[in-house]
Every structure is written in structure tokens, then in C-alpha cells.
C-alpha positions in Angstrom: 29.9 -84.3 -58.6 28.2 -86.9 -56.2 24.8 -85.1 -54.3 25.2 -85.9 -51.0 21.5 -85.7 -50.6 20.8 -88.6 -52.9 23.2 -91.3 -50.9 21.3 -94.2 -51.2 20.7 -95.9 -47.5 22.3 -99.5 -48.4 25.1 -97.9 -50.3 28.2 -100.2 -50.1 31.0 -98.3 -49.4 33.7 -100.8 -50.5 32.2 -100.5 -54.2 32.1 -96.4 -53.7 36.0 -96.1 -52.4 37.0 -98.8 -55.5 35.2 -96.6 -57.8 36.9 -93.4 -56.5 40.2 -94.8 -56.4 39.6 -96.1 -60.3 38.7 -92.2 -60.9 41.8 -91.0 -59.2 43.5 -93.1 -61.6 42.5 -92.7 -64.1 42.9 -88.9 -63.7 46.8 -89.5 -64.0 47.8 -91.0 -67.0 51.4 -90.9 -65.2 50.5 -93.3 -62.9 49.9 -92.9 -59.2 51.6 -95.0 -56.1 49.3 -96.6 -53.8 50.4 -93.6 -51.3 49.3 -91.3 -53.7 45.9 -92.8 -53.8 45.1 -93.5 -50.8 46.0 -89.4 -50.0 43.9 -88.4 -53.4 40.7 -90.9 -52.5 41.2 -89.7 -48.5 41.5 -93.6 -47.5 44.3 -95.3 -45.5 47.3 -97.2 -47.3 46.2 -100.3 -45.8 42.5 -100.1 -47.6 43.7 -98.7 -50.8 46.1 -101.8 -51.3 43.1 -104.0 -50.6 41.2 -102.2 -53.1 44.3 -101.6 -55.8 45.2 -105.4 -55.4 41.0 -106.2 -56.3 41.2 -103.8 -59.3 44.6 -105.7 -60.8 43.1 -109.0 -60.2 39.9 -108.0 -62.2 42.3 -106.2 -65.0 40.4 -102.1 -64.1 44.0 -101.0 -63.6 47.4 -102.5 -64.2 50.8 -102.2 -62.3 53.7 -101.0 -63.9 57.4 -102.1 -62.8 58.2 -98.6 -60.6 54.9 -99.6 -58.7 52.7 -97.0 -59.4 49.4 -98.3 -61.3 47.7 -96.9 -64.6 44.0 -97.9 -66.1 43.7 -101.3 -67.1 42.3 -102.4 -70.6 39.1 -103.5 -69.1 38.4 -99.8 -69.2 38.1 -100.0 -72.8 36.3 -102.9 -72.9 33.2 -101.1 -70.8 33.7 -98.4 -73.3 33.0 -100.3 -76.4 29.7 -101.6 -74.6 28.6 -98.4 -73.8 29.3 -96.9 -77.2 27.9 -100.2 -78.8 24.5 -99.6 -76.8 24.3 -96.4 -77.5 24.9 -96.3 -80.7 21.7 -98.8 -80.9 21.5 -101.9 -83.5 24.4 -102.6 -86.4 22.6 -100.4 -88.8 22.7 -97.5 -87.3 26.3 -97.4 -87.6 25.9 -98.3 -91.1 23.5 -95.4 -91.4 25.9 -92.8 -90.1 28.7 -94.2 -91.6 27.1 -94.0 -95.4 26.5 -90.1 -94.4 29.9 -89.6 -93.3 30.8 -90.9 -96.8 28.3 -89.6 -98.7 29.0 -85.7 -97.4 32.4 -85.7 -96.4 31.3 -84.8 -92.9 32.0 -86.5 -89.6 28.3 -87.5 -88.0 26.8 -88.0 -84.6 24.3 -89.1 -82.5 23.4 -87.5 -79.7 20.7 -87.7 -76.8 19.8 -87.1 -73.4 21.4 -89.4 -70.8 20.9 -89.1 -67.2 19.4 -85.6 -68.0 22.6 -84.8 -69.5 23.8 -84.1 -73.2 25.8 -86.7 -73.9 27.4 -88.0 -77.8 26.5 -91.6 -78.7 27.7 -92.1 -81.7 30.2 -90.8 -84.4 31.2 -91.6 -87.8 34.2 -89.3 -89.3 34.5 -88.2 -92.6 37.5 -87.0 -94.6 36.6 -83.4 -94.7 35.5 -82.1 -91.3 38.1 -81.0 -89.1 38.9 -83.4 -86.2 37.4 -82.9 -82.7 38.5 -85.0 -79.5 35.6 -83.5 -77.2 32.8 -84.4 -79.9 33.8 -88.2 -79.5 30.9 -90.4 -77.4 30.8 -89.4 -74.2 28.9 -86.6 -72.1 28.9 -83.1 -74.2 30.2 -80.1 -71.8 29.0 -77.1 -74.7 25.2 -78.0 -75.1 24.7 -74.7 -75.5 27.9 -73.9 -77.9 26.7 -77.0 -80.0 24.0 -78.0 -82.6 24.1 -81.3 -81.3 23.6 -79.4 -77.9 21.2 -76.9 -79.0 18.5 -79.4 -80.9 18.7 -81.5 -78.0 18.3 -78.0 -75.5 15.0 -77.4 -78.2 13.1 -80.3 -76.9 13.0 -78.9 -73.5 10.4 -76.2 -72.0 12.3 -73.1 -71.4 11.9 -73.8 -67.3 14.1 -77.2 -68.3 16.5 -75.1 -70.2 16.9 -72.7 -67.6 17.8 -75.1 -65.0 20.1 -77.0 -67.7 22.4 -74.1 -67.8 22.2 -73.0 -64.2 23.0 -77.0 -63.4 25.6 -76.6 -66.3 26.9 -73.2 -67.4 27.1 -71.1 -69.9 31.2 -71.7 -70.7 32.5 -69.5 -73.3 34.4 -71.7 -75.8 35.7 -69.2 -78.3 34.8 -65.2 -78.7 31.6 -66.2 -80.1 29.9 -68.7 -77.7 26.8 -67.3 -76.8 26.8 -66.9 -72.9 23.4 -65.9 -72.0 20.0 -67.3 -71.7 18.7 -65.2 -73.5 20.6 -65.0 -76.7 20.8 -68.8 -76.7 17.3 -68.9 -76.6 16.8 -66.3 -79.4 19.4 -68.7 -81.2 16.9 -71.5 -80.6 14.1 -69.7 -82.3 16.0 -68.9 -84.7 16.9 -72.6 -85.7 13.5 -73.9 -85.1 12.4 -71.5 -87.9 15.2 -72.4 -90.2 14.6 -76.7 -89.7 17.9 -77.1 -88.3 20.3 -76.1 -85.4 23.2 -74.5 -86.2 26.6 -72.8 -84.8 29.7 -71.4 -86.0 32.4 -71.0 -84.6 30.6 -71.1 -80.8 32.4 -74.5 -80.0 35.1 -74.5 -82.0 37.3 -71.5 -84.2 36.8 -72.2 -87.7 34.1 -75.3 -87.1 30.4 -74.9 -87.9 27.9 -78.1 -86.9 24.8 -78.7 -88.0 21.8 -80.9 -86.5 18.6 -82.4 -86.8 15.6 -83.9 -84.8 15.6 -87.5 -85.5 13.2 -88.6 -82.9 10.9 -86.8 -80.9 9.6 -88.4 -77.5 7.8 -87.6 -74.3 10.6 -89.3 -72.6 13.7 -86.9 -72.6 16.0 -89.8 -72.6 14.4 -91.1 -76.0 15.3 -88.2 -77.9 17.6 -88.8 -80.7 19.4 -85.7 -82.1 22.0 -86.2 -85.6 24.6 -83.5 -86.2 27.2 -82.9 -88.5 30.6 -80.9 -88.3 32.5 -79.1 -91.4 34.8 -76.3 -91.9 33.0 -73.0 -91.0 33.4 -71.2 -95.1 31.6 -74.3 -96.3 28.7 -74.0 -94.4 28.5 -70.2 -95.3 27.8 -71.9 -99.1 25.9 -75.0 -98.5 23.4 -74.6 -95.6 20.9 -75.3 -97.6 22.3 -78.7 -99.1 23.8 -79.7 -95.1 20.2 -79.7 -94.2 19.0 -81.4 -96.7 21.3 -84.0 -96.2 21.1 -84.3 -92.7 17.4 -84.3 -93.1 17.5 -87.7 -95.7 20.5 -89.0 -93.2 17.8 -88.5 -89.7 15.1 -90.9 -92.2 17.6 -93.3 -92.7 18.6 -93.7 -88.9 14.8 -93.4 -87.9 14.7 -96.6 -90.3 17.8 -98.6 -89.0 16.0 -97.8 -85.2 12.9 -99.3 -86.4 13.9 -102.0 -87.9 16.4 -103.1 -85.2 13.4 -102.8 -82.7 11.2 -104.9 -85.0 14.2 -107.7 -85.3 14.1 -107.9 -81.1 10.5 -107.9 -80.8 
């Protein structure tokens, strides 16, 4: 949701009504007409052609034969830079990827961006169940996830507090915790224990599991590293997930550095 308030003086409105009209479409994956766009974005017919015809040309969306127009594959280009820079230097993907082999569990990375929760990085492994909404991209359940919750640790509790006011509190499954309070008794609770955990909060039959990798001053530095697994294994192993996770956070703290030190 765009804040009115923070409209910047010399924004360029052309560039605003081609990014909304790339949203709209890529809203439907249907396919819209230009009609339908231009009464979705609120702009004539005659400016949304201009702006669908720019789009085309630059390959952002792509016109099928019953003229309505879908997202074009420069969409997925973007998102393989985005992933690829967040995910940080080559070995960091090397790093999660050796953990998702070495446990069986699908890894990620996850941080602060824009003062939102957001997954940066994942690596699957054989035996965790699959999850679309854990793939990179912003996090809706901060609060129903240990990649969410280690993250939610870092802050003061006046952060956290307007976290979930700006974000909610939405109830995932029966046992999503739903209150600021018992999410912050949660909190405690994992800070004691050296790990951030849920089960079943996010996902029926899921448990996740995270650690602190990096620990900054600057909110968007923080690097958080979670892994997901089927709930009755972590009721067994929560002792060996953490020590796992715990030797898998060293080894990413060591790609970072050493990716840093290479571009110095």
C-alpha cells in the first residue's frame, strides 16, 4: 500500500501508472485487455495503450493472440537479480546448499528489507515438506515463523509492537499465536533456549527452526538462517536441529566474510 504522505515532489507519474498497470497484470495470470487495465489502474484507454505498447517493447509483459497481455519474461529476469543479491556472494549458496544436504532440511536466509521480513535465500532438501510462501520474497507470518520470530528478537519491544500493528497478527492455523503478548513470551522463551522455534503456527504439520547469523546495529544487516522439517521430527531432534543450524550460521558468517574480503 503506497503512503500518500511520502509522494515524493518530482515523482514522474508516467513511471508510477507503468508500474501500476505492470501490477494489475500481473495480478491476472488470465490475462487482461487493455480495457480491463485501463478500468483496474483508473487511466484512460488511450494512456494505457501508450504505456502497454512501452512494456511489450521492453519485453515486462507480452501479448497473446486474443489481445489480452500476461507478464513478460523480463519479470523473471529482475527476479533472479534480486534473489542473486540477496542471497549475497556464490558461497553462500554453497553454504546453504551443503546444509540442505547435510540435514535433509530445506534452508533460508532471511533479513530485514525495507523494515520488512522478507526470505532471501533458500536451498530445499529432500525431507522437509514443500512451502510456496517460504520461497524469496517478503514473509507475511513474521510472527507465525522462526525465520520471522529471530528476526522480530532483534527489535526493542516498541519496534515489535509497531511491526505487528503495521502488519498483523494473522492466524495461519489453530495454533498461530495472535497476541503480543504471547508472541513475546514465545520470544523469551526462544532466546533462552538459543534458537527460535514454531510448530505448527505457519503451517499444519511444519515445525521451523532459526538462528542468529549476524547481529548489527543496522536492522537491514541482520541475517537470520532457518530450517523447515516435518513437525514429529523436531519433537526428537531439537537438540541436534540446533546444533546444526548453529555450525550451518558459522559457515555462512564465513562465505559473507570472505565474499566481502574478495570485493574489498
Amino acid at each position: 500500500m503506497r503512503d500518500p504522505l511520502a509522494e515524493p515532489s518530482d515523482l514522474i507519474r508516467s513511471v508510477s501508472r507503468a508500474l501500476r498497470v505492470l501490477e494489475s497484470v500481473g495480478r491476472a495470470p488470465r490475462g487482461l485487455t487493455v480495457k480491463q487495465i485501463a478500468r483496474r489502474c483508473e487511466l484512460t484507454v488511450a494512456t494505457t495503450y501508450h504505456l502497454v505498447r512501452t512494456l511489450a517493447y521492453e519485453g515486462y509483459v507480452i501479448r497473446r493472440e486474443d489481445g489480452t497481455y500476461i507478464v513478460g519474461l523480463e519479470i523473471a529476469d529482475r527476479y533472479r537479480e534480486l534473489v542473486s543479491a540477496f542471497r549475497g556472494p556464490p558461497a553462500v549458496g554453497e553454504a546453504l546448499r551443503r546444509a540442505a544436504l547435510d540435514s535433509g532440511y530445506t534452508h533460508y536466509l532471511g533479513r530485514f528489507v525495507g523494515g520488512r521480513i522478507a526470505v532471501t535465500a533458500s536451498a530445499e532438501g529432500a525431507r522437509s515438506p514443500f512451502v510456496d510462501d517460504m520461497s524469496p520474497g517478503f514473509d507475511e507470518g513474521g510472527h507465525a515463523t522462526a525465520l520471522g520470530k529471530a528476526l522480530l528478537a532483534t527489535l526493542t519491544p516498541d519496534q515489535r509492537a509497531r511491526y505487528l500493528r503495521d502488519y498483523g497478527m494473522r492466524q495461519f492455523t489453530p495454533a498461530t499465536l495472535t497476541t503480543p503478548e504471547a508472541l513475546e513470551a514465545d520470544l523469551a522463551a526462544g532466546e533462552r533456549r538459543g534458537m527460535q522455534l514454531e510448530m505448527g503456527q505457519f503451517r499444519q504439520g511444519l515445525a521451523c527452526a532459526s538462528v542468529l547469523v549476524i547481529a548489527d546495529r543496522d536492522i537491514e544487516r541482520r541475517l537470520v538462517l532457518a530450517c523447515a522439517l516435518p513437525a514429529a521430527e523436531m519433537l526428537t531432534s531439537a537438540r541436534v536441529v540446533r546444533a546444526k543450524l548453529t555450525a550451518a550460521a558459522r559457515n555462512v558468517t564465513e562465505a559473507l566474510s570472505a565474499g566481502e574480503s574478495a570485493t574489498a
